[in-house]
C-alpha positions in Angstrom: 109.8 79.2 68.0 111.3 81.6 65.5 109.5 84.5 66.8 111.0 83.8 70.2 114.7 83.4 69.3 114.5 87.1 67.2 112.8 88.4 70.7 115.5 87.4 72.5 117.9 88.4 70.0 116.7 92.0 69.8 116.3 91.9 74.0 120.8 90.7 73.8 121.5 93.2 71.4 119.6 95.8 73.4 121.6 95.1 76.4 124.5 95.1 74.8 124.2 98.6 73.6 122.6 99.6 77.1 125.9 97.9 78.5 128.4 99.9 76.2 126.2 102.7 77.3 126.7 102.8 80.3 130.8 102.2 80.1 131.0 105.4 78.4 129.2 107.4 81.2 131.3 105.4 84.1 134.7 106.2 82.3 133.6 109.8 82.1 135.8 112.1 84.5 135.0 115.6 85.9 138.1 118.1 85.9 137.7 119.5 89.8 139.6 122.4 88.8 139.0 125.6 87.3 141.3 128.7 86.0 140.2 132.5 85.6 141.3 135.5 85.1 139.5 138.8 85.4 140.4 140.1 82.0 142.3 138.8 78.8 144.1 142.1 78.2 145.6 144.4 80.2 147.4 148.3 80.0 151.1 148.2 80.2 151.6 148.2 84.3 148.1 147.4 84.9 147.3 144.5 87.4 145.0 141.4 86.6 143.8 138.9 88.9 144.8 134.9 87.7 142.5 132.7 89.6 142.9 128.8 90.4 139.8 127.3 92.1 139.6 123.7 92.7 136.0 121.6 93.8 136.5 119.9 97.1 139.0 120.5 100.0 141.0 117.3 100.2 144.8 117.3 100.5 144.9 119.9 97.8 148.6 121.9 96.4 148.3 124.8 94.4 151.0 125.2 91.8 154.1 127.9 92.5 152.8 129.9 89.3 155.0 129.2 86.1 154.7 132.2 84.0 155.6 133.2 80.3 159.0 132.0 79.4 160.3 135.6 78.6 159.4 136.9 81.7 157.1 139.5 80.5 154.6 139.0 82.9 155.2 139.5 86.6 154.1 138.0 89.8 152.8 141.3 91.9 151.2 139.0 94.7 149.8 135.7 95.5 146.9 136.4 97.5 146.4 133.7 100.3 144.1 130.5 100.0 140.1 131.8 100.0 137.9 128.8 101.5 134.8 128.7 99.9 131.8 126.7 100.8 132.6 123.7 98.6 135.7 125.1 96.9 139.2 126.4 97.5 140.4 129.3 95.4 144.1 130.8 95.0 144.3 134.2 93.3 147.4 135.7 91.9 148.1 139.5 91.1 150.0 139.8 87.6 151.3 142.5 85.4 153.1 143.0 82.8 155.6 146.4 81.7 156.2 145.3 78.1 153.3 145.6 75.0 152.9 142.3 73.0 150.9 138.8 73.3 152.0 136.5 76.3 150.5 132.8 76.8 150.3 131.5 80.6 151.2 128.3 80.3 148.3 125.8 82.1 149.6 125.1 86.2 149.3 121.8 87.4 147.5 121.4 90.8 147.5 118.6 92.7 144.6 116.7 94.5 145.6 113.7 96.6 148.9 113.4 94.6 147.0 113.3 91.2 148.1 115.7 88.6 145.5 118.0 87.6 145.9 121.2 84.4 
């Protein structure tokens, strides 16, 4: 009698962890989109291809591109929409005229009128 209420002990605590297990691996979410750029550096006037590809082709708005807040680095061209097998992708042409270190900051995309960076 003993030896069957540890069994089913050990068989309740074994779901339970199997259970918690499996939360974890439902909650999990895949970020659809990807950003790219061709290089990290560039020569003062040289061009450098930004990239913003996104998994699926539902209902999807690419960002206006927000650049660095000094305005160091210029929008040459955004290139128009590339349809891809199982992707979209949006490439823009940037450059930059002034030496230094400039941060992009992350464009928000949105799928289905979810906020994606």
């Amino acid at each position: 009698m003993i030896l069957k209420a540890v069994m089913n002990l050990k068989m309740k605590k074994k779901l339970v962890y199997l259970l918690f297990l499996v939360g974890f691996i439902g909650v999990a979410q895949i970020n659809p989109v990807s950003i790219a750029t061709d290089t990290t550096t560039i020569r003062i006037g040289e061009q450098i291809q930004f990239k913003i590809a996104v998994t699926g082709k539902n209902n999807i708005i690419f960002p206006n591109l927000e650049l660095d807040s000094l305005g160091k680095v210029e929008l040459v061209e955004a290139l128009p929409i590339d349809t891809l097998k199982d992707r979209l992708e949006k490439k823009y042409l940037l450059t930059s005229f002034d030496s230094g270190q400039y941060v992009i900051p992350r464009q928000q995309v949105l799928i289905n009128n979810a906020k994606y960076v």
